[in-house]
C-alpha positions as CSV (number, residue, x, y, z in Angstrom):
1,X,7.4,-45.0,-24.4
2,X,6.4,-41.6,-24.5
3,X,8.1,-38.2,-23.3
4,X,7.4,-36.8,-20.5
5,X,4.8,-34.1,-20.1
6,X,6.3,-30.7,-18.6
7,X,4.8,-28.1,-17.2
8,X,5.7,-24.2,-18.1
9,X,7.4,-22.9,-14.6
10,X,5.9,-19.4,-15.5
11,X,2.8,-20.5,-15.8
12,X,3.0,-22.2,-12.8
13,X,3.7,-19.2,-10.8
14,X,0.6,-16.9,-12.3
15,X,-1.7,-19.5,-11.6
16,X,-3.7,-21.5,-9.2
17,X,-6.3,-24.0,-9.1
18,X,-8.8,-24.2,-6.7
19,X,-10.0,-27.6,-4.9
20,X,-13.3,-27.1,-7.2
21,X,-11.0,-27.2,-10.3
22,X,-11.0,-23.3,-11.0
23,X,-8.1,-21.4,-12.2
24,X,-7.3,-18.2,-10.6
25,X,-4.9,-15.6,-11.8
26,X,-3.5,-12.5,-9.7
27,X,-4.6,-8.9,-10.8
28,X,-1.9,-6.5,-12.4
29,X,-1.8,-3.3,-11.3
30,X,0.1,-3.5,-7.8
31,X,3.7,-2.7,-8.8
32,X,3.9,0.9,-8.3
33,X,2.3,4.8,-8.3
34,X,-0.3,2.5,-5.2
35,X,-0.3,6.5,-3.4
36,X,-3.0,7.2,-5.5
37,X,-4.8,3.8,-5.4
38,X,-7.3,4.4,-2.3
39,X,-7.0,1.5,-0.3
40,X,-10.3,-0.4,-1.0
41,X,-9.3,-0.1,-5.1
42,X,-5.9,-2.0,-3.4
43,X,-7.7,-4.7,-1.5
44,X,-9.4,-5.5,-4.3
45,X,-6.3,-6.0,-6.4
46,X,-4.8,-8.1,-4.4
47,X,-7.8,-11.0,-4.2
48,X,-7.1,-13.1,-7.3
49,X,-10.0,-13.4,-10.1
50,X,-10.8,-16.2,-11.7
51,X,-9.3,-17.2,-15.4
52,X,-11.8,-16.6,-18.7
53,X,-13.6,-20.1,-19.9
54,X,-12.1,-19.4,-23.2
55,X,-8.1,-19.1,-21.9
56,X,-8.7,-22.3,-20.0
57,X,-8.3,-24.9,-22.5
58,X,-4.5,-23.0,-23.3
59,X,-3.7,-22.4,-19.6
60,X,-4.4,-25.9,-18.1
61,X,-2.7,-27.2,-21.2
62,X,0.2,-24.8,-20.4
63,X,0.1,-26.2,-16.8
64,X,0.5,-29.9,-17.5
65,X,0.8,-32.5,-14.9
66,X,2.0,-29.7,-12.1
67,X,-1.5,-28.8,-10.7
């Protein structure tokens, strides 16, 4: 019988996967000094962006069984 496959809790937390199978990730940038982030540059930080083809191979391996 094999082991259980387990998914990493952290990288279940950074990332999401879309009902078409893509994997998003959230933007850095939104932690602190946002006074002199106009608020357009802040909107766009906060949509997520979707995860390089070449990370997702590591990522959804990362991810296991939990998405």
């Amino acid at each position: 019988m094999k082991t259980k496959l387990k998914s990493r809790k952290t990288a279940v937390k950074r990332f999401t996967k879309t009902a078409t199978g893509k994997l998003l990730h959230g933007k850095t940038g939104l932690n602190h000094l946002m006074r002199k982030k106009d608020g357009s540059r802040r909107r766009a930080l906060l949509a997520g962006d979707e995860l390089y083809k070449g990370d997702r191979k590591r990522i959804k391996r990362l991810l296991g069984t939990a998405l």
